[in-house]
Backbone as a ProteinNet text record, in pm:
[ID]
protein_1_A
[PRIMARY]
XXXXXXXXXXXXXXXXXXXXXXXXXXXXXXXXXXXXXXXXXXXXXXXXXXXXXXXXXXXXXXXXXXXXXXXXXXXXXXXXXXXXXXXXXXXXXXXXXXXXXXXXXXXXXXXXXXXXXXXXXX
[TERTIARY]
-10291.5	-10305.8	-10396.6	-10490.5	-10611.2	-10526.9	-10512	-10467.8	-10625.8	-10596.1	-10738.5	-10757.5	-10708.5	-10672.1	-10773.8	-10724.8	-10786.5	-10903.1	-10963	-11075.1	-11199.7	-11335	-11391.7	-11510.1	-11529.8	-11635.3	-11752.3	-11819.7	-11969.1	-12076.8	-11984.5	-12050.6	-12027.6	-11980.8	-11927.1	-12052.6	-12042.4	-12164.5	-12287.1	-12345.2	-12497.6	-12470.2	-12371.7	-12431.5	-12465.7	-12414.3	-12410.3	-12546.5	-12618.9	-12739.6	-12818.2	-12819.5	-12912.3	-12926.4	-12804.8	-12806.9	-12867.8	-12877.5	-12963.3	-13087.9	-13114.1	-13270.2	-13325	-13264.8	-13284	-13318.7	-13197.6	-13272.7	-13325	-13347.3	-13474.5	-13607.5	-13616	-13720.6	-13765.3	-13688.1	-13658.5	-13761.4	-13652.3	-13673.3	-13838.5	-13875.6	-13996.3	-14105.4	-14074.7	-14155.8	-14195.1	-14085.7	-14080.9	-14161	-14156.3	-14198.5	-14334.9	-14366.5	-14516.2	-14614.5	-14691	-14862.7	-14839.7	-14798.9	-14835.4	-14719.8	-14589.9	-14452.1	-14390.8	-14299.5	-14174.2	-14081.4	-14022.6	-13902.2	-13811.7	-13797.5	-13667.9	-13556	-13580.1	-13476.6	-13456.9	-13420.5	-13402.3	-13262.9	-13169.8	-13042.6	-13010.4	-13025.6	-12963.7	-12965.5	-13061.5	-13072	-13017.8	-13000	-12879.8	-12744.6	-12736.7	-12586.7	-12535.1	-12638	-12634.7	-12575.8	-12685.2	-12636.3	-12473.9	-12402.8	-12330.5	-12218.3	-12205.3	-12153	-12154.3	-12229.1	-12201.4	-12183	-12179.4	-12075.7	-11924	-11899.7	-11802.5	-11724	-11821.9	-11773.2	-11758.9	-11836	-11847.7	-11731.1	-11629.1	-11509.3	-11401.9	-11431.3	-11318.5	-11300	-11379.8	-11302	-11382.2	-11270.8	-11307.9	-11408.6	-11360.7	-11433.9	-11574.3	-11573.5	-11711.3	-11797.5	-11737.5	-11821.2	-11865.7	-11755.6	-11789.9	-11929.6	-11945.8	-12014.9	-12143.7	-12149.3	-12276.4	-12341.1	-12241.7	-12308.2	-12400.4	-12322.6	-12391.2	-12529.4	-12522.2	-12574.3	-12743	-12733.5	-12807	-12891.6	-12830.5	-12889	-12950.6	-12907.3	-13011.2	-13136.1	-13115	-13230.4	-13367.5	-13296.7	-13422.7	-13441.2	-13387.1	-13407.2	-13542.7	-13484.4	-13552.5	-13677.7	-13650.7	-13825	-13918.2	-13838.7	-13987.2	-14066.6	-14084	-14198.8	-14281.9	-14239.4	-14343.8	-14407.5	-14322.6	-14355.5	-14450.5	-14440.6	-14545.9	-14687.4	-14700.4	-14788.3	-14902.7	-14867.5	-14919.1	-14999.6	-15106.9	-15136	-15140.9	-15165.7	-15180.1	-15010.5	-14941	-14807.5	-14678.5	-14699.4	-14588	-14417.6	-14567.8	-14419.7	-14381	-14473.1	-14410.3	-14314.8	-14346.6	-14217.2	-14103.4	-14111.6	-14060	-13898.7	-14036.2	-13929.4	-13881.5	-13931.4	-13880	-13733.8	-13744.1	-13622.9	-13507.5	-13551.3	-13441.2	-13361.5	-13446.8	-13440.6	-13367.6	-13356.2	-13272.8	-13177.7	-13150.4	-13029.2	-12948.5	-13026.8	-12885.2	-12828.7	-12867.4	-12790.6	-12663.1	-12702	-12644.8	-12518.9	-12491.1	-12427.3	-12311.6	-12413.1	-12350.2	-12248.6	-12299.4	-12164.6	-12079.8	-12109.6	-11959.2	-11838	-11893.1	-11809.4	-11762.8	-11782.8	-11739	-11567.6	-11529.2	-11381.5	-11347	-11381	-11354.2	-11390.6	-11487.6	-11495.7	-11347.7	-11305.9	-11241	-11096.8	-11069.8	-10909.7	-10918.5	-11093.3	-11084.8	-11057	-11116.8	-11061.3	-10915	-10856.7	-10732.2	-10666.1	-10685.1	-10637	-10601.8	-10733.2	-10712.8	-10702.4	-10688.4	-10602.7	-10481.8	-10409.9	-10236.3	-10233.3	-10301.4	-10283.6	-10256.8	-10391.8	-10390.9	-10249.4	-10236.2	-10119.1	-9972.7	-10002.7	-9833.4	-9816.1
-28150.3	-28262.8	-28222.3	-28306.5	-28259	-28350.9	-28274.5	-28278.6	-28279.1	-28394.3	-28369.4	-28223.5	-28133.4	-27957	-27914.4	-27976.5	-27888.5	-27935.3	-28080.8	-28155.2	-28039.7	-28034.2	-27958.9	-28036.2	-28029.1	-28074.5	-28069	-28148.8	-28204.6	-28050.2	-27964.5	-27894.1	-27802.5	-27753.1	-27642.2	-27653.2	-27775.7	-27801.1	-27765.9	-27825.4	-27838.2	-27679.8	-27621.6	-27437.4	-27385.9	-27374.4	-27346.2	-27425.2	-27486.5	-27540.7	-27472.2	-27493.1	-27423.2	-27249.3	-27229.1	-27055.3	-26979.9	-27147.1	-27061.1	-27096.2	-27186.8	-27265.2	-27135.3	-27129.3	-27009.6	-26880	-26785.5	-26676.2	-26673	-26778	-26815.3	-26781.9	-26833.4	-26840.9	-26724.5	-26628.8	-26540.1	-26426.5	-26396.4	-26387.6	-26353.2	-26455	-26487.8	-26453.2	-26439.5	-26424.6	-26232.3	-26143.4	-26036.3	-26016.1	-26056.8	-26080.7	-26109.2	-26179.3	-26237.9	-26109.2	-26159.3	-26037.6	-25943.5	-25915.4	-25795.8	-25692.8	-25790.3	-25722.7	-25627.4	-25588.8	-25565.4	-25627.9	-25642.7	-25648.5	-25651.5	-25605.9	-25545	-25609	-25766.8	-25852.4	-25928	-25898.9	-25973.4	-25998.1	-25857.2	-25825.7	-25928.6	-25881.1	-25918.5	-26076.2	-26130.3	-26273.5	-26313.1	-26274.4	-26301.1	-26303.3	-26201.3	-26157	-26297.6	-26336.5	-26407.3	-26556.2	-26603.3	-26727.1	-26692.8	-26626.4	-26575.3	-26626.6	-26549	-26549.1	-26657.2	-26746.1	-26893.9	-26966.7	-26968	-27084.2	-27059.6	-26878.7	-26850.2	-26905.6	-26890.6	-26889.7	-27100.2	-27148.5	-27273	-27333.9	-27253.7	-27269	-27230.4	-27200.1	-27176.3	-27021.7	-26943.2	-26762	-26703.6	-26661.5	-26591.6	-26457	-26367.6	-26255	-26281.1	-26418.9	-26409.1	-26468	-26556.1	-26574.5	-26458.7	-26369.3	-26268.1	-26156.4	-26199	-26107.5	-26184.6	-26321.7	-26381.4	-26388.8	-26322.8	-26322.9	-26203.2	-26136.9	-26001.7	-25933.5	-26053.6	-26044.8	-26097	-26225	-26272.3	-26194.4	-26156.9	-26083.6	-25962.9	-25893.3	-25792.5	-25861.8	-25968.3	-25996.4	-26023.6	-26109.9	-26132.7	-25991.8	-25863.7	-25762.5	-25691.5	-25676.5	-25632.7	-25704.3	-25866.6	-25904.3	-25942.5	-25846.8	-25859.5	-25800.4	-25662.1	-25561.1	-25624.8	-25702.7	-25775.6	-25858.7	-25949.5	-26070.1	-26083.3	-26007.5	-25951.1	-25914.2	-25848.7	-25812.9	-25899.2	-25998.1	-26124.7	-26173.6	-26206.2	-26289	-26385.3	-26499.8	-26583.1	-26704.1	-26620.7	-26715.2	-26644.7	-26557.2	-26479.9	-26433.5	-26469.5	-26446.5	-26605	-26691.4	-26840	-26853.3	-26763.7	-26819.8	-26744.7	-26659.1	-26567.5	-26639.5	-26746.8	-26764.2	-26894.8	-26975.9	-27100	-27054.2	-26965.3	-26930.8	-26861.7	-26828.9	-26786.3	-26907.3	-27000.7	-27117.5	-27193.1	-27209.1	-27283.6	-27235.3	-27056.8	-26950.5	-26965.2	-26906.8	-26879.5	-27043.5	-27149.2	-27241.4	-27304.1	-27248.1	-27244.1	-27169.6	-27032.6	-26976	-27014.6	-27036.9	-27121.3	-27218.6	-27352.5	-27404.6	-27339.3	-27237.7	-27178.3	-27144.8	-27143	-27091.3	-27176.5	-27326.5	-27456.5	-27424.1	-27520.4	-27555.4	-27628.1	-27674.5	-27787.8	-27652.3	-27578	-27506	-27395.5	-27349.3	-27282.5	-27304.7	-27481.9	-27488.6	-27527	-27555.9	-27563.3	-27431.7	-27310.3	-27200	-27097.6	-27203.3	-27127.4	-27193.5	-27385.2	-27425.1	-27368.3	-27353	-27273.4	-27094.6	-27020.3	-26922.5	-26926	-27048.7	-27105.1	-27111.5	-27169.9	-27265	-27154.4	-27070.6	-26966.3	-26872.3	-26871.8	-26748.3	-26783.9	-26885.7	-26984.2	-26992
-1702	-1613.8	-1497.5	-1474.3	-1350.2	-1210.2	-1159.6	-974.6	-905	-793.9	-695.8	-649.8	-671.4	-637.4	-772.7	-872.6	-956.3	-1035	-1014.4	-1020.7	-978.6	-1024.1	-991.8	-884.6	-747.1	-673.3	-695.5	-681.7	-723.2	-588	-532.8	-436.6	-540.2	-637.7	-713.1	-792.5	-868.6	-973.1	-937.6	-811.9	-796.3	-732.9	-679	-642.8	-792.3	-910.5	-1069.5	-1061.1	-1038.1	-1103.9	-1022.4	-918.5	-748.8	-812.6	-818.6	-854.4	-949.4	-1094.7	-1201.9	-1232.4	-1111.6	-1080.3	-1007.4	-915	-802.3	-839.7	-911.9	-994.3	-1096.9	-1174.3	-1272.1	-1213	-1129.5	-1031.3	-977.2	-942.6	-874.5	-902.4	-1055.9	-1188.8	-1261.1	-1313.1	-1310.8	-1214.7	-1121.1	-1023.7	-1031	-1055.4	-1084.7	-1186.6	-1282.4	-1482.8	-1504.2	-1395.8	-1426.5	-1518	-1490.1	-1540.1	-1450.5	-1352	-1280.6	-1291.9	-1296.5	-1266.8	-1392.6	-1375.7	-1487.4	-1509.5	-1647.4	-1666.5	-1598.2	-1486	-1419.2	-1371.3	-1384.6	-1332.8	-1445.5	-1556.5	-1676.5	-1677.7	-1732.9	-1733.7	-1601.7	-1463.9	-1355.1	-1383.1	-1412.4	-1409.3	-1489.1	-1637.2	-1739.6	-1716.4	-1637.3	-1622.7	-1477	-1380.2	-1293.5	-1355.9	-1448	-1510.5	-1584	-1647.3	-1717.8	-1582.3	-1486.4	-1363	-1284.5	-1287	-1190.7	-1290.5	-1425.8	-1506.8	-1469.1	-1489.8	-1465.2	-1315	-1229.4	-1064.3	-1096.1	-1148.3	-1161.3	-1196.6	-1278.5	-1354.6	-1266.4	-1169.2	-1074.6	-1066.7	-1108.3	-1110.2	-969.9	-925.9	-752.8	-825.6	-894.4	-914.6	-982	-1049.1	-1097.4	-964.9	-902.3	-751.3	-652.6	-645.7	-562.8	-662.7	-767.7	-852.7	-841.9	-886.2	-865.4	-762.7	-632.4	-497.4	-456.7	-555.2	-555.2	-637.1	-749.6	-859.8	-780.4	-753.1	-718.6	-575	-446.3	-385.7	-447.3	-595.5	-623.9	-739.2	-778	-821.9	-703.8	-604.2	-503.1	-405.6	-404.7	-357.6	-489.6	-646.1	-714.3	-747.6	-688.2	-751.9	-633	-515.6	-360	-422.6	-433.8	-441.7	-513	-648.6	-752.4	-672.3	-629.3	-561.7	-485.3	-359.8	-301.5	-367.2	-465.5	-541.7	-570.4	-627.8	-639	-531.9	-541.5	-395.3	-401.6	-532.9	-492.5	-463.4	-558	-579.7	-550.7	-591.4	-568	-446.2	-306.4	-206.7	-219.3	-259.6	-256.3	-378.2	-456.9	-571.7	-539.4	-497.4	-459.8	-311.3	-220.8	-150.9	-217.1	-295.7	-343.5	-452.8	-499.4	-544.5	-494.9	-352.4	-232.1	-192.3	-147.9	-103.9	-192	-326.6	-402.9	-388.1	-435.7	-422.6	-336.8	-237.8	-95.8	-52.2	-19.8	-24.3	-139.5	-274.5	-369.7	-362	-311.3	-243.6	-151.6	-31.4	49.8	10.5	-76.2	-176.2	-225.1	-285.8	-389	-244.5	-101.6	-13.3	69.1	74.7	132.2	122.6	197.3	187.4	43.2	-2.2	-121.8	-221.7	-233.2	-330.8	-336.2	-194.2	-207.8	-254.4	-177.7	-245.1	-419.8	-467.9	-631.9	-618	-625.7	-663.5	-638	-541.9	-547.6	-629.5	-630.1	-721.4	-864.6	-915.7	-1045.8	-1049.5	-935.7	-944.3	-993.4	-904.8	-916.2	-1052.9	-1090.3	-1222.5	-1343.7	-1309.8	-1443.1	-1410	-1295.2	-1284	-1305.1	-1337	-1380.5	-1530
[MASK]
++++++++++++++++++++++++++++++++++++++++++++++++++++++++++++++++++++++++++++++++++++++++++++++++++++++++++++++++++++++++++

């Protein structure tokens, strides 16, 4: 039975979309012609992690928070690199991210996630 507690907020959703718009972006921006590989895994494992955090799990939120600050740490140096696009993609996928973020940590996000703490632990 869904309780307004355990309904999932429309702020939960669009951070899960923001987050894998965001390090997609991020992402890519690392990958291009000039870059490496190096934010592949992280960005996989990122999307993996805000369905999860999306679903209500505290540890996958605290992970996608983490996840995500090392993709946009690992794809400056690339980013930079680039002159013509790069620090701009670079910040356009910050810019989707960290507000994305920001949602998973609202009030409404948080009593969904204790909500379904309760829930699973019963």
């Amino acid at each position: 039975m869904t309780t307004d507690a355990t309904r999932r907020p429309r702020s939960v959703t669009t951070a899960v979309v923001l987050l894998i718009l965001g390090t997609f972006i991020a992402g890519m921006a690392a990958t291009g012609p000039q870059g490496h590989p190096t934010t592949v895994l992280p960005v996989a494992l990122c999307f993996w992690f805000a369905v999860r955090a999306g679903r209500g799990r505290r540890i996958a939120r605290i992970t996608v928070t983490c996840l995500t600050v090392v993709v946009l740490v690992l794809s400056a140096p690339y980013a930079f690199d680039d002159p013509l696009y790069g620090g701009a993609t670079l910040l356009l996928g910050a810019a989707l991210a960290v507000p994305g973020l920001a949602l998973l940590y609202l009030p409404a996000a948080e009593r969904y996630v204790r909500a379904r703490t309760e829930e699973a632990g019963t």
